[in-house]
LUMTORNU-107707 format. One record per atom (N, C-alpha, C): residue number from 1; residue in one letter; chain; atom name; x, y, z. Coordinates in steps of 0.2 Angstrom, whole numbers. Example, Ala and Ser with C-alpha at 12.3 -4.5 7.8 and 13.67 -1.06 7.14 Angstrom:
seq, type, mol, atom, px, py, pz
1, A, A, N, 66, -28, 39 $
1, A, A, CA, 62, -22, 39 $
1, A, A, C, 66, -16, 39 $
2, S, A, N, 64, -11, 35 $
2, S, A, CA, 68, -5, 36 $
2, S, A, C, 64, 0, 39 $
***
This chain:
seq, type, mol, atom, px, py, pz
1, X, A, N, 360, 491, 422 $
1, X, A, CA, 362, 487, 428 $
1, X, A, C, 369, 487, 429 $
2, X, A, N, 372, 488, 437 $
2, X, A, CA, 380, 487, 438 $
2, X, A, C, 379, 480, 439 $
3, X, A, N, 384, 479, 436 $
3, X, A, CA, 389, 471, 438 $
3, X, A, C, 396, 474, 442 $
4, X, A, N, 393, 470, 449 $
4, X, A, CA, 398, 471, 456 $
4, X, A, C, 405, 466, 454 $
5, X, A, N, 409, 468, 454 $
5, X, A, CA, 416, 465, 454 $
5, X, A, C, 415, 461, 461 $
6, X, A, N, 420, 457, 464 $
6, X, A, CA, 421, 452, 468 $
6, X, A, C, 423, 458, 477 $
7, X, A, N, 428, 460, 471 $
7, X, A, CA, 429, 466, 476 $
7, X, A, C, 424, 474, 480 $
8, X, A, N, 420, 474, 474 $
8, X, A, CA, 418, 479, 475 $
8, X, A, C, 411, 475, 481 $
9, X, A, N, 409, 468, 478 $
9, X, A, CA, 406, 465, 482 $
9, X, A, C, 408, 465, 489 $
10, X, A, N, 414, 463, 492 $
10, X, A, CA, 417, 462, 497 $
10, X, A, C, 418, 471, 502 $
11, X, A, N, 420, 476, 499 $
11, X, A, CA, 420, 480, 500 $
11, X, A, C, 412, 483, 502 $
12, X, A, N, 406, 482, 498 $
12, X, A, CA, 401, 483, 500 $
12, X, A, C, 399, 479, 509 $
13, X, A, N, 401, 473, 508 $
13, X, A, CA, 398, 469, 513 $
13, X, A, C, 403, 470, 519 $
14, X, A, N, 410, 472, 520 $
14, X, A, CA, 416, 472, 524 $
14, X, A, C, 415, 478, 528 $
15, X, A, N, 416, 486, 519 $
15, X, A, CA, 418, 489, 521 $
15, X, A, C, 425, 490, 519 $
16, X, A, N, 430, 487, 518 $
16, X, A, CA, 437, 487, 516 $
16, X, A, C, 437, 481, 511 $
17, X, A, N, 442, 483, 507 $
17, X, A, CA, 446, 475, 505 $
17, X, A, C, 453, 478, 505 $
18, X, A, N, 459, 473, 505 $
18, X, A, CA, 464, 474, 504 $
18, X, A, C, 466, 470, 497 $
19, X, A, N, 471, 476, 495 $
19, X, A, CA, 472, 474, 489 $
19, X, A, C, 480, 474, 489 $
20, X, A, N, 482, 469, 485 $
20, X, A, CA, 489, 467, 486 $
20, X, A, C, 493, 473, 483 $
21, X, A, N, 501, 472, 483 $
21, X, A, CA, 505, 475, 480 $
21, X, A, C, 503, 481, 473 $
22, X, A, N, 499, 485, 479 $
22, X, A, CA, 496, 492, 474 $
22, X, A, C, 502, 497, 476 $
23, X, A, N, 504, 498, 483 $
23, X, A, CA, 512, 502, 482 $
23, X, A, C, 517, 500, 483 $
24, X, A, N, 522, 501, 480 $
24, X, A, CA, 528, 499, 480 $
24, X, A, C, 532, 503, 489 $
25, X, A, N, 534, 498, 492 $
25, X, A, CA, 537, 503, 496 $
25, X, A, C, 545, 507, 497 $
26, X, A, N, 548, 504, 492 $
26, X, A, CA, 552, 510, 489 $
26, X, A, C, 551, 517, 486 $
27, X, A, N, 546, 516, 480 $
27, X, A, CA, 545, 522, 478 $
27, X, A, C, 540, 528, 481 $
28, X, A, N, 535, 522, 485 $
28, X, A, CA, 528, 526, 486 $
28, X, A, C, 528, 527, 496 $
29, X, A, N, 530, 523, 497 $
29, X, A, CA, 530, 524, 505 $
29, X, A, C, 538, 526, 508 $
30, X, A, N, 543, 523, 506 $
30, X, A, CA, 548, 527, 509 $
30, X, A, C, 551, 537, 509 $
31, X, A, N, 550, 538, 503 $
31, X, A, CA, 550, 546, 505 $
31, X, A, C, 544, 547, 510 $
32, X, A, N, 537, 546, 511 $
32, X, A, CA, 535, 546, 517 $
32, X, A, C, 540, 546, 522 $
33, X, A, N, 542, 539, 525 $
33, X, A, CA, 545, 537, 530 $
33, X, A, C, 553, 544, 532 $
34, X, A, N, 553, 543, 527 $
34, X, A, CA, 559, 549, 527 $
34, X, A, C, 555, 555, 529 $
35, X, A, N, 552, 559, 525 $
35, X, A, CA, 549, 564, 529 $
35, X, A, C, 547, 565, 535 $
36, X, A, N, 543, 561, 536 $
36, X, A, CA, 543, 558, 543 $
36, X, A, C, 547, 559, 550 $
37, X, A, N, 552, 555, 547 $
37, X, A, CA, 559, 554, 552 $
37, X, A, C, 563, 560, 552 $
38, X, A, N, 563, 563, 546 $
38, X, A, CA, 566, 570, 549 $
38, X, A, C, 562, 575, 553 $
39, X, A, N, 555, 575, 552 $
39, X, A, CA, 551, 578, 557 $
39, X, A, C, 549, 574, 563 $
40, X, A, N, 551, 570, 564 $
40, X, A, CA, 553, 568, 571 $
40, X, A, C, 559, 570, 573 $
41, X, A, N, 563, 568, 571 $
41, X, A, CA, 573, 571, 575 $
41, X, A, C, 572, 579, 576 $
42, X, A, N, 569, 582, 571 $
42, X, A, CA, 568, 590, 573 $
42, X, A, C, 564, 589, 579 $
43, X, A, N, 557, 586, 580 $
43, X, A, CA, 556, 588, 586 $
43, X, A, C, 559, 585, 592 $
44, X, A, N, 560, 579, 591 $
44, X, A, CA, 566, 576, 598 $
44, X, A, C, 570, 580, 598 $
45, X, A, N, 575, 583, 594 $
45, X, A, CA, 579, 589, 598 $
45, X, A, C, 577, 594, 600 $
46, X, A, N, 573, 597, 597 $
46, X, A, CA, 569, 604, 601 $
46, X, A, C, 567, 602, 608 $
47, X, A, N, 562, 595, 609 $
47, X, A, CA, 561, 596, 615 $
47, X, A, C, 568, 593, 621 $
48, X, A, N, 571, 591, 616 $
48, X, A, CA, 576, 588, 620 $
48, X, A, C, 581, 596, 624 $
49, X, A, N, 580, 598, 620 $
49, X, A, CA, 584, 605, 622 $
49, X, A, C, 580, 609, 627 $
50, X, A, N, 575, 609, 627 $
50, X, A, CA, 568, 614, 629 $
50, X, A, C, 569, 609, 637 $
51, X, A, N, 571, 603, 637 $
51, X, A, CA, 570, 598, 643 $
51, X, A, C, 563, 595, 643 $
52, X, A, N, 562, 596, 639 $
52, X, A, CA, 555, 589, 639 $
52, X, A, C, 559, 582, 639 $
53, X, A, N, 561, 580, 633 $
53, X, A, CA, 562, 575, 635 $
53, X, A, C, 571, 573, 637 $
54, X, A, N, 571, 568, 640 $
54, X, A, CA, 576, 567, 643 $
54, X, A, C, 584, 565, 639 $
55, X, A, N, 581, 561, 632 $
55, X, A, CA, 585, 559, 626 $
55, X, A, C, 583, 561, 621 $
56, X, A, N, 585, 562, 614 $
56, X, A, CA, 583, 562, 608 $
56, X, A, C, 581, 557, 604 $
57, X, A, N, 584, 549, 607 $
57, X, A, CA, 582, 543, 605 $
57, X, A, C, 586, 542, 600 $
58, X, A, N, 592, 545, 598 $
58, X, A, CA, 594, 544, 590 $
58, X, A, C, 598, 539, 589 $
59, X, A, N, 599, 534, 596 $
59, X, A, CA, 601, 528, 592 $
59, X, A, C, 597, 523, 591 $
60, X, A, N, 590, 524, 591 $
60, X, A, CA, 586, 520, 591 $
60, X, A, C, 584, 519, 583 $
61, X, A, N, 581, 513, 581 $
61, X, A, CA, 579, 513, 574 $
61, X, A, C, 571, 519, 573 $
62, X, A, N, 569, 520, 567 $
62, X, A, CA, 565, 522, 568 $
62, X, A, C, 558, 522, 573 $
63, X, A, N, 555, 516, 569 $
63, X, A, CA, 550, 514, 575 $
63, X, A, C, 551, 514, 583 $
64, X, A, N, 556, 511, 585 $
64, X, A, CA, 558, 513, 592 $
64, X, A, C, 558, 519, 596 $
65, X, A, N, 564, 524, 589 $
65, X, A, CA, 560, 529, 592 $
65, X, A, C, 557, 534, 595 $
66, X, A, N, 550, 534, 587 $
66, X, A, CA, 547, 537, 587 $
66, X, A, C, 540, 535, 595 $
67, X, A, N, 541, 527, 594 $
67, X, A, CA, 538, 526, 601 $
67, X, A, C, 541, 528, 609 $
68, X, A, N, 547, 529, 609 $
68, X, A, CA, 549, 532, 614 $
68, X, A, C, 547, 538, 613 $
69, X, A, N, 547, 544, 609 $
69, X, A, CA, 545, 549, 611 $
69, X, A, C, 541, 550, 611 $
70, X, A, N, 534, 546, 607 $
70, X, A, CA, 525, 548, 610 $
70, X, A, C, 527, 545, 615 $
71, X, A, N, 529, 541, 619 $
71, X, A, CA, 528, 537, 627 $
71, X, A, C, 529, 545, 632 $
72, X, A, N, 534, 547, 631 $
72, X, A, CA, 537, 553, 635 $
72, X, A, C, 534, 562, 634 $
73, X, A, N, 529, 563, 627 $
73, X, A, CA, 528, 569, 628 $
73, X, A, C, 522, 569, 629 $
74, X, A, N, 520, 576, 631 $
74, X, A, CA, 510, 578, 631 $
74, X, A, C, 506, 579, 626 $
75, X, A, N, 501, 577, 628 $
75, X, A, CA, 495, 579, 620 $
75, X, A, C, 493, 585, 615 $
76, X, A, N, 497, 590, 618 $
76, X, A, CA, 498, 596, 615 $
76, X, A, C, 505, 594, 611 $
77, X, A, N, 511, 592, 614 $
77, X, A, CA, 517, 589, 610 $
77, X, A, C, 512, 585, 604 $
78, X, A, N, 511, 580, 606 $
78, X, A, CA, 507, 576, 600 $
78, X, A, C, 504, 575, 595 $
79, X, A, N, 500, 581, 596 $
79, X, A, CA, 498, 585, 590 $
79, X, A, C, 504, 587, 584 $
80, X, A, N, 507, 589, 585 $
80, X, A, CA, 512, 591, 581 $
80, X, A, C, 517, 584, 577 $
81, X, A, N, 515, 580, 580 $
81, X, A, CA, 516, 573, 574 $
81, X, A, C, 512, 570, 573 $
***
């Protein structure tokens, strides 16, 4: 017979649970965010050069950014992030 944990209960019945401080965002999520951000500035400049878009956004913080430039290219660009 399984014995359902509280969790594993709530995930049956939800579909999710959230579970606290599982990653660290220093170690586990910021090199993400870094990779990331360099492959966006690479493609902000190419299209910026190419004339797609108008700016490269680089004084912008990240988030702002990167939403400036999904707001501004096509879905074929889009793909590419």
């Amino acid at each position: 017979m399984n014995a359902h944990t509280p969790l594993q209960e709530k995930f049956d019945r939800d579909g999710f649970v959230i579970v606290e401080d599982v990653l660290d965002r220093q170690r586990d999520l910021q090199p993400i965010l870094d990779d990331y951000a360099e492959h966006l500035d690479a493609l902000a400049r190419r299209w910026h050069a190419e004339g797609e878009l108008d700016s490269t956004f680089d004084d912008l913080p990240f988030h702002r950014r990167a939403a400036a430039v999904v707001a501004r290219i096509n879905d074929v660009q889009a793909a590419h992030l």
